[in-house]
C-alpha positions in Angstrom: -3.7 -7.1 21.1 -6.8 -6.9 18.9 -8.1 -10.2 18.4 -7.6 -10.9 14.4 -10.1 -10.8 12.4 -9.9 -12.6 9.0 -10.9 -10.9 5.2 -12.5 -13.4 3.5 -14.0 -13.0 -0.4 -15.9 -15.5 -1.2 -16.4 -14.2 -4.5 -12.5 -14.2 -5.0 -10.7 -16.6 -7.4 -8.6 -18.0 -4.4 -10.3 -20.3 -2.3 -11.4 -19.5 1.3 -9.4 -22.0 3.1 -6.0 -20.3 1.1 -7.3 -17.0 2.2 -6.6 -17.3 5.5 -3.7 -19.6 5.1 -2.2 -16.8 3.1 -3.2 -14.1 5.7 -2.2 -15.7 9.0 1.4 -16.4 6.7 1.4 -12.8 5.8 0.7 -11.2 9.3 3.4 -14.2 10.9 6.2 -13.6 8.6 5.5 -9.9 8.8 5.9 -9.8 12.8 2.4 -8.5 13.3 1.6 -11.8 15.5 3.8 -12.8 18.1 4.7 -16.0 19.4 1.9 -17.5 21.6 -1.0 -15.5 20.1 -4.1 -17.1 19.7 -5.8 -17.9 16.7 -10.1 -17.4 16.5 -11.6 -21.0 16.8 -12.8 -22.7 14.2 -16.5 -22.4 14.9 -15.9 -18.3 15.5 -14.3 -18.3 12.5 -16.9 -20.1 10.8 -19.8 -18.3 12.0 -18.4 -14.5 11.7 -17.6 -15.2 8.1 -21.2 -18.2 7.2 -18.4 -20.7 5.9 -18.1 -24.5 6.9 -16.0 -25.3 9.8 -14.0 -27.8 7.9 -13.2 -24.8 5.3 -11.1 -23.2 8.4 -10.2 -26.8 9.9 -8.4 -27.1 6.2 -6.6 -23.9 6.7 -6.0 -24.4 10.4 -4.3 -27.6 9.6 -2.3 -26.3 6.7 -0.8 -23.7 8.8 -0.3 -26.1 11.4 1.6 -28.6 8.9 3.8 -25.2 7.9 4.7 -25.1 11.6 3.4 -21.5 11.9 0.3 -22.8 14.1 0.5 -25.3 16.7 -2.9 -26.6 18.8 -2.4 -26.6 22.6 -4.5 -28.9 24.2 -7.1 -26.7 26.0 -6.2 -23.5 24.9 -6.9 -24.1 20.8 -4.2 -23.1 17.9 -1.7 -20.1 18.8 1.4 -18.9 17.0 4.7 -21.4 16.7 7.2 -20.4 18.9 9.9 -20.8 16.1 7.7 -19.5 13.3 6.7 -15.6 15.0 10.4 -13.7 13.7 9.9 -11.3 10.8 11.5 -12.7 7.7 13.3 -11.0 5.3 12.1 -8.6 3.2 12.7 -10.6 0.0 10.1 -13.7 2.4 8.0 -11.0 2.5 8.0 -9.1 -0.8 7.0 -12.7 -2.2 4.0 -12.9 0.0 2.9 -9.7 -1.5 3.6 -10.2 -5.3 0.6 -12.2 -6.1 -1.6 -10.1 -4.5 0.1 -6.8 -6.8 -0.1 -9.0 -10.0 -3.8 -9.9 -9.2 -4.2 -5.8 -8.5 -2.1 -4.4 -11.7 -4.7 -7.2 -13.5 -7.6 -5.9 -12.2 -6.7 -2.3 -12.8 -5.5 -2.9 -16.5 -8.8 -4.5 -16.6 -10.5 -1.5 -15.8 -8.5 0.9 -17.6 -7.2 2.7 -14.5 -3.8 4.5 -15.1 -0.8 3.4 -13.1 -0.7 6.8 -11.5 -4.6 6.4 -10.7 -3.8 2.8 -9.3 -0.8 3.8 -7.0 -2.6 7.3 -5.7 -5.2 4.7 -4.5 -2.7 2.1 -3.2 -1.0 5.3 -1.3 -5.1 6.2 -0.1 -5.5 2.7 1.3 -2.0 2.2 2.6 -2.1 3.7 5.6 -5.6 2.8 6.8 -6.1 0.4 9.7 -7.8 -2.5 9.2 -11.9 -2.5 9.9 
């Protein structure tokens, strides 16, 4: 497995440590990280992305207080073993729906046409991740 790799905006609206909160949630609840994966350290996190350790440290512990991250001494934070099933699709529909809303904003915004706006969502949907 690829290690993961975060995508952080600083520029976005939602704060850094929420970004990856939200995207370790997202690719747990979605099955894409299994039980016992490990998770980047803090400092490689911190220096691939120029944040401040404690930014990741924030979301490390947050995930870790959700009981989707647990720290093994030694070895850093990997997955929960009870947190790495899929969930439901409903679980996961409602991980995505901010993310849409903040999307149909931003297209609205822009005057892009819902047919433009899908056509690129269909474009971008199948592309693996960089």
């Amino acid at each position: 497995m690829d290690p993961i790799q975060f995508d952080i905006n600083p520029s976005a609206s939602i704060p850094i440590y929420k970004q990856i909160v939200l995207q370790v949630q997202r690719m747990v609840l979605g099955g894409n990280l299994a039980r016992g994966a490990d998770l980047p350290s803090v400092r490689t996190v911190a220096s691939q992305h120029a944040i401040n350790p404690m930014t990741v440290s924030k979301a490390y512990s947050q995930l870790e207080v959700m009981g989707l991250i647990q720290r093994v001494r030694g070895q850093g934070m990997i997955v929960a073993a009870t947190s790495a099933r899929p969930k439901s699709l409903k679980q996961r529909l409602e991980l995505l729906r901010p993310i849409v809303r903040s999307a149909a904003t931003h297209a609205r915004e822009l005057d892009i046409s819902l047919e433009d706006a899908i056509k690129e969502f269909k474009d971008h949907y199948g592309e693996e991740s960089k």
